[in-house]
Each structure stands twice: as structure tokens, then as C-alpha cells.
N, C-alpha and C positions, 0 to 999 in steps of 0.2 A: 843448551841454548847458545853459549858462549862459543862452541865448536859450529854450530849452524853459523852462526852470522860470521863468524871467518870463514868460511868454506863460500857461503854466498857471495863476498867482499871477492873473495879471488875467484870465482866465476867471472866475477865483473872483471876483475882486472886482467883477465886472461883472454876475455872476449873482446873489449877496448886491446888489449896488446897486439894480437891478431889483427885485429884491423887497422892498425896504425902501420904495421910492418909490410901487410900486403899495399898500402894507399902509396907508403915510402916506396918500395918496390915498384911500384906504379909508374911512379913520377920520373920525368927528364931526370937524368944524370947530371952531375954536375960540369962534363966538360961538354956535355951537349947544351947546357945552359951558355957556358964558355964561350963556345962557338959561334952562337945565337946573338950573343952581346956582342961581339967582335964582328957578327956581319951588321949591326945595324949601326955601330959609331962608325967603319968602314963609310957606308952611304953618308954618315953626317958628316964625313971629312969629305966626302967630294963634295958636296952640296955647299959647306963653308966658304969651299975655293971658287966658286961660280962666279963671273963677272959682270954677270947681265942682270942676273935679277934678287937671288937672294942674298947677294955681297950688300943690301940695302936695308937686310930685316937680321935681328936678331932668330935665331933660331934653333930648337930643342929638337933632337930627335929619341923618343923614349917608347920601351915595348908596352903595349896597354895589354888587358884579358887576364887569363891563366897565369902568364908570366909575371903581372905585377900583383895579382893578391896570393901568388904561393899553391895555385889547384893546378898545375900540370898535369898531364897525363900522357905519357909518353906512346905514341901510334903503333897501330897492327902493321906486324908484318905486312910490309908492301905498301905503307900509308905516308902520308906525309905528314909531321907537323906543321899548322896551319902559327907562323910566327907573324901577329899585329903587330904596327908600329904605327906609330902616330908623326908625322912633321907637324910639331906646333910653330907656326909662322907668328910672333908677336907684334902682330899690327893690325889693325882691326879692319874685318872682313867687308864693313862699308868703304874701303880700300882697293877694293878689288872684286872681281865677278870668278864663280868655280870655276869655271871654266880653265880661266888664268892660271890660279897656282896651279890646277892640276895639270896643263902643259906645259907650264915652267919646272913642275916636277920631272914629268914625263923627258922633258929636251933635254936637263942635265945627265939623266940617266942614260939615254938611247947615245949621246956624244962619247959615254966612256966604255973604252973597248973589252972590260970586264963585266962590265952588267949588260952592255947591249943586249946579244943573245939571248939572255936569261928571260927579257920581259914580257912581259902581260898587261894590255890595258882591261880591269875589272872596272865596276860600276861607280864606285869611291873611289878604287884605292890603284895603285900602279903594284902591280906584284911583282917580284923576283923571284923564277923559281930554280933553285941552285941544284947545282950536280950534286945534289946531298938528299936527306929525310928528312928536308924541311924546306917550304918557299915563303918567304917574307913579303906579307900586303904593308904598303903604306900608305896611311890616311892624311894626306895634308889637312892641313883645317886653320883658319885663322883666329883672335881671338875676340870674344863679344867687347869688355871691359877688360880694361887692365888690372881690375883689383882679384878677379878670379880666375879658376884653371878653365871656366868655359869655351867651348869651341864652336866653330860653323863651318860645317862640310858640304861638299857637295851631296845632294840630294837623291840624284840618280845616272843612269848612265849617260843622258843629255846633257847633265851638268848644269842646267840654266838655274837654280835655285839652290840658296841652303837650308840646310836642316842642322839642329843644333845635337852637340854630344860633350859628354865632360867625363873622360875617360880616368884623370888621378881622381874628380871629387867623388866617380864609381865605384875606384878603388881603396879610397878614404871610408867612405859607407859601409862597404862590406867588413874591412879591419874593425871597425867600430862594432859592427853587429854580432864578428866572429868573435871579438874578444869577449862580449859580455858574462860575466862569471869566472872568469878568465884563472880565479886563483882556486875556484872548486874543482876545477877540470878532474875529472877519475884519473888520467894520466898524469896533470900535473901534481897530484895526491901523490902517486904511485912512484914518478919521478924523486919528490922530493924525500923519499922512505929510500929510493936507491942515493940520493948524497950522500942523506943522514947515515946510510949503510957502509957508505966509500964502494960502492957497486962500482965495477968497472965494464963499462959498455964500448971500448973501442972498436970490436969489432961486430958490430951492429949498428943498423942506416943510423945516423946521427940526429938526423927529426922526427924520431918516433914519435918524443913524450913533447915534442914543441911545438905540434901544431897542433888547431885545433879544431874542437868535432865536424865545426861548420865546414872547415878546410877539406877535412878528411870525407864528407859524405859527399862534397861536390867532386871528388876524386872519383870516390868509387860510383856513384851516377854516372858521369860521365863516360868512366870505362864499359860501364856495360850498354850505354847509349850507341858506344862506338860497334860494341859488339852485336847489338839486336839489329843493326841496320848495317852491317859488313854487307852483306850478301841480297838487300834488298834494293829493289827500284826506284829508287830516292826520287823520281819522276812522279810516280802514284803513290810513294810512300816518303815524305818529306823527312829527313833527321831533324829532332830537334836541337837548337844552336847551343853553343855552351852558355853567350849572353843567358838564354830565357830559362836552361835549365838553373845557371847560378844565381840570376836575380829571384827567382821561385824559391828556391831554398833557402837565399837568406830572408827575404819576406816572412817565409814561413815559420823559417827558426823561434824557439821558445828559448832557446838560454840555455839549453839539454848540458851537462854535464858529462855525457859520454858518446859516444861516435855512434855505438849501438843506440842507443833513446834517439839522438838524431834520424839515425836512419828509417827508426821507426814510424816518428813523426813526420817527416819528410815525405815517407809512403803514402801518410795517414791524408796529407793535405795535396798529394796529389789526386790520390784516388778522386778526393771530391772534385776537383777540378776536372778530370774525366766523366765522373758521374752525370755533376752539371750539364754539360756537354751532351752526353752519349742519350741521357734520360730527360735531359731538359730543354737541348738545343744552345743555353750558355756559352757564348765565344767570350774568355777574359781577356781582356786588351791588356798587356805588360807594357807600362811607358819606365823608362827610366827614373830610377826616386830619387836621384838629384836634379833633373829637369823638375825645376818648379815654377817653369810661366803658365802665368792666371788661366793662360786658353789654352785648356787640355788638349784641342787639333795642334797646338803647334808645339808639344811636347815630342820629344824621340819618344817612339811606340814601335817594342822590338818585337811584336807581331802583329807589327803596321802590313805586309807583306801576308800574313795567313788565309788560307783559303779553306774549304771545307775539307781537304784532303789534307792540312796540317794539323787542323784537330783530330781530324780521326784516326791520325797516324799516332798522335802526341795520348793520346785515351788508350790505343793500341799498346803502346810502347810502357805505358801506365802500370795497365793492369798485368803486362809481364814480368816488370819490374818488381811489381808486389809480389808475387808470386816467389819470384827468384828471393829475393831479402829475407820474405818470412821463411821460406824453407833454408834459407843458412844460419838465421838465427834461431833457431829453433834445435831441438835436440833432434832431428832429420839430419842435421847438418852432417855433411861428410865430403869426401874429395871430389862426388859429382857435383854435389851443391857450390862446394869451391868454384868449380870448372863451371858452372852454368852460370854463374856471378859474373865471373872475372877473366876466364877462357885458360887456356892450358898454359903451362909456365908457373915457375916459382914456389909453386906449391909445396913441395919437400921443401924448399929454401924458405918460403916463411912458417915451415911449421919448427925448421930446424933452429932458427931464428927464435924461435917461439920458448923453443926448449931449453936455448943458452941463457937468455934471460931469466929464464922463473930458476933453471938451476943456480944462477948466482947469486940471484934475492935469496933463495931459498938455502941455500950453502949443500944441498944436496940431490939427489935423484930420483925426488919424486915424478917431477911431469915425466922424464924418462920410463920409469914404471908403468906412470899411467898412460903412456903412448902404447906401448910394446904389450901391456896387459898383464905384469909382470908385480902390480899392488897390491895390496892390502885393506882393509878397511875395518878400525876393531871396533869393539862395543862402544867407545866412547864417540867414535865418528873421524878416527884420524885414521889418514894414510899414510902406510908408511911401508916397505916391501919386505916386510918379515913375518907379521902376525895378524889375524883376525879373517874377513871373507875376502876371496881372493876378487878384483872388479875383472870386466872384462875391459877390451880396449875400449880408450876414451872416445864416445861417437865423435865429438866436435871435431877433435885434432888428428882421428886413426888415419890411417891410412889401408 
């Protein structure tokens, strides 16, 4: 009994490691993050020096999305990253009409002779799109009150109205919702068994065991959002946004203790939201859950925009999903199921990844064994690559 329930425990810990390694693997670099912060205080230092209009307001320029609650995912081949930023303007937007700040954004930019070029007038936001694998939207927005981080943006591409959003208190909600359980984590378990150990992990991604399940399922969602819609007609078949796939997830979230329970759960509670849909007719309206005015019409509502061809795209994308998840968690699992998740790349690197770690917890060569097929397995239930039945290779991890 005693040999079962270790042997289960490091199922678990092997299938949460894997996952955490490929999410890490996933994610922006860190000098791509580098770069990214460097273009966007860049803009706040022209924008400070301005002498017409915003040399009169305080003003913050900060990345909102992905970048501020930690779910990057770094783009396909040939793709760009889509880098939000926000100009918070600190003066209150009965101050001023959209229109305004967004050509007083707009003037400072198209004046200097490094961003001219670059620009884009979008619906909100003034975009830059850089001789690089990434173009940076920014959202001016004024503030409602002075005691919160809320904002009022423009509305649409007329500009004549605002619409409200509060981009840190989204990212405050989410951190609050990610943390919950925070010291059960299976990784953070398994972390703290590698201090207690003096494991040394330098050469493996450094946030494997630090982030968590919630982080990590909106990673890997995301990546294969990116990939089931590569090569489709976004016209008749709409992607769904990161907004509504991350606010979905953390809504959904239970408090799961491991990346795999998440992802399973996350399946669990889209599927029904397809269902609804597909068998009911149900369109779920997503408003933002730190927008809390009384009149639900005047809520941000991030599939305010949805037509019938975003649900059915979003049902579509659904039930692929499901599919793909449960055949890699499952004992199916293999380096198609890999590639059908998560698309080609990395794959030897996070199994090799995989390898270093369990052999240094472990102080020997097991998982090596049981990759190559080279185990054991004796009467009692241990492995070990000298005596008892020999396994074949490991489905999850072979190659």
C-alpha cells in the first residue's frame, strides 16, 4: 500500500512538472520582456516632455494583460506579440471628451521621428508596430475618482463616448484568485522537498515551481487557441481573446492544487458553456468582475462585440480542446498528443528537462530507465534497473 501511494504521489509530481516546464518554455523570455519594458517607458519619456497638453496631468504609462498577471505566451512563428499598454491620464475624464486624449496621444506620437512611421490608428488604442515580433497598442484612459485605479476609455472607433475598464484592479482579482491554496500547490509541495533536499536547479527555467496552476492553464489554453486558429478564417471563424479565455478560467477556478486538476476542470466548465450554446442557444455575456456599476448595460462586457459566429467558433474551439487535454492526460499520451496540444518545438527539451529534475530529487536513474525502457519493476512495486519485470518505455514521457 505504502509503495502505491508513492508511486501515485510521483505520477502527480511528474505530470504537474511537465506541465510547468513546457508553460515555462512557452512564455516570453526574459530579454523579450526587456525589450518590451524598454519600449513602453521609451513612449512615457516622450509623452512626459510634451508641451502642449500632457506637461499638465500627471501620468503613468504601465503594460496591462498577459504581461501584468505572469500568462505570456510567446507567438508562432511569423506572429506577432500583441504588447497592451495603458496611458493612465490622472484627471478625471469629465475633463475631457475621447476624442481629445486620443489625439493628443496620437500628435505626440506622429511629431517624433522614431514612432512616426511605426503608427496605427485602432478603435481605442494608437498602436506601434515595431520592426520587431511585437507591436504595442496603447489605451489612454482618464480616471473616474481619485481614490481607485478605474478608468474611462474611449468607446469605439468614433470616439464620441466612454466606456469604463480597470486594468490593475483585473490584475489584482486574478492574483487573488490565482493564489488561493497557494501553500498546497503539488509544485509548491514538491519545491519545498527540493530546498529541504539542497536540489539544485540552476539549470532549469527558474519559474517552474513558482507559478501557479491558474497561471499555468491560462498559458497552455492560450497556446493552443493560438494554434487551432493559425490557419483559419478569423472572418467566419472569430479567435477567442485572451481577455474572455482568462477571465473564464479564473471564474471558473476551484482552488485545484495542481495544473493537471485545473486543466481538467477548466475543460469541465467550458464544455458546458459550449453545450449551453450549441444544445440550448445560451449566449454568456462576460462583463468584467471588477466593474461593479449597479447597471449591468454600463458594465465593460468583453463579448459585448459577440455575434453568432463567435459562439460557434468559441463551442468549436471547445470541444477541440477537450479532446486534445484529455488525450495528453491520459495514459494516450505521447509525443503526437504533445504536438497536437502545443505544436512542434521543445519537446525532447522538456522531456530532457523532465529528466534532470526527477534525477536530482531522485539522486539516480530512474526516470532515465524509464524513458529508454531500460527498468525494472520487482515484486514489491519498486523500480529500479537491475531486478524484477522489465517495463516497456514510459507512454507519457517516450519518445
Amino acid at each position: 500500500m505504502k509503495n502505491n501511494l508513492y508511486n501515485n504521489k510521483y505520477e502527480e509530481y511528474k505530470k504537474d512538472e511537465l506541465l510547468a516546464i513546457i508553460a515555462s518554455n512557452l512564455e516570453l523570455d526574459e530579454s523579450r520582456k526587456q525589450k518590451m519594458e524598454s519600449a513602453y517607458r521609451a513612449v512615457n519619456d516622450v509623452l512626459s516632455r510634451d508641451e502642449d497638453f500632457f506637461k499638465n496631468y500627471k501620468c503613468q504609462v504601465y503594460a496591462q494583460g498577459s504581461l501584468l498577471i505572469g500568462t505570456t505566451v510567446r507567438p508562432l512563428p511569423g506572429k506577432e506579440f500583441d504588447l497592451d499598454i495603458v496611458l493612465h491620464i490622472e484627471d478625471s475624464y469629465l475633463n475631457h471628451t475621447p476624442t481629445e486624449i486620443y489625439d493628443e496621444l496620437y500628435r505626440v506620437l506622429s511629431r517624433h521621428e522614431t514612432y512616426r512611421p511605426l503608427l496605427q490608428k485602432k478603435n481605442r488604442c494608437v498602436r506601434i508596430n515595431y520592426n520587431s515580433d511585437f507591436h504595442m497598442d496603447i489605451l489612454p484612459g482618464c480616471i473616474i475618482t481619485t481614490d481607485n485605479t478605474r478608468l474611462m476609455i474611449a468607446e469605439n472607433a468614433l470616439r464620441l463616448t466612454w466606456s469604463r475598464t480597470n486594468p490593475k484592479g483585473y490584475a489584482e482579482w486574478f492574483k487573488r484568485i490565482s493564489e488561493i491554496n497557494q501553500s498546497q500547490f503539488l509544485l509548491t509541495e514538491r519545491y519545498n522537498m527540493m530546498i529541504k533536499a539542497s536540489v539544485e536547479t540552476e539549470d532549469l527555467p527558474t519559474d517552474i515551481f513558482l507559478k501557479t496552476p491558474l497561471q499555468r492553464t491560462v498559458q497552455i489554453i492560450k497556446r493552443y487557441r493560438d494554434l487551432y486558429y493559425n490557419n483559419k478564417n478569423l472572418n467566419t471563424n472569430p479567435s477567442v481573446s485572451s481577455v474572455v479565455l482568462t477571465t473564464l478560467l479564473a471564474k471558473s477556478s476551484e482552488g485545484e492544487l495542481s495544473i493537471h486538476a485545473a486543466l481538467k476542470n477548466a475543460v469541465k466548465k467550458f464544455r458546458k458553456l459550449a453545450d449551453d450554446y450549441k444544445l440550448n442557444g445560451v449566449k454568456f455575456k462576460l462583463y468584467n468582475p471588477v466593474d461593479t456599476h449597479e447597471d449591468a448595460e454600463k458594465r465593460e462586457n468583453f463579448t459585448d462585440s459577440w455575434e453568432d459566429k463567435h459562439y460557434d467558433s468559441f463551442a468549436d474551439f471547445v470541444y477541440d480542446l477537450e479532446r486534445k487535454v484529455t488525450d495528453f492526460l491520459t495514459d494516450r499520451a505521447n509525443e503526437d498528443s504533445y504536438k497536437n496540444l502545443f505544436g512542434n518545438g521543445f519537446y525532447k527539451e522538456n522531456v530532457q528537462s523532465l529528466v534532470k529534475l526527477e534525477e536530482k530529487i531522485s539522486g539516480n536513474n530512474r526516470m532515465t530507465a524509464l524513458l529508454s525502457g531500460t527498468a525494472f519493476t520487482d515484486s514489491f512495486g519498486n523500480i529500479n534497473t537491475q531486478t524484477g519485470t522489465k517495463n516497456g518505455s514510459h507512454g507519457f514521457y517516450a519518445e
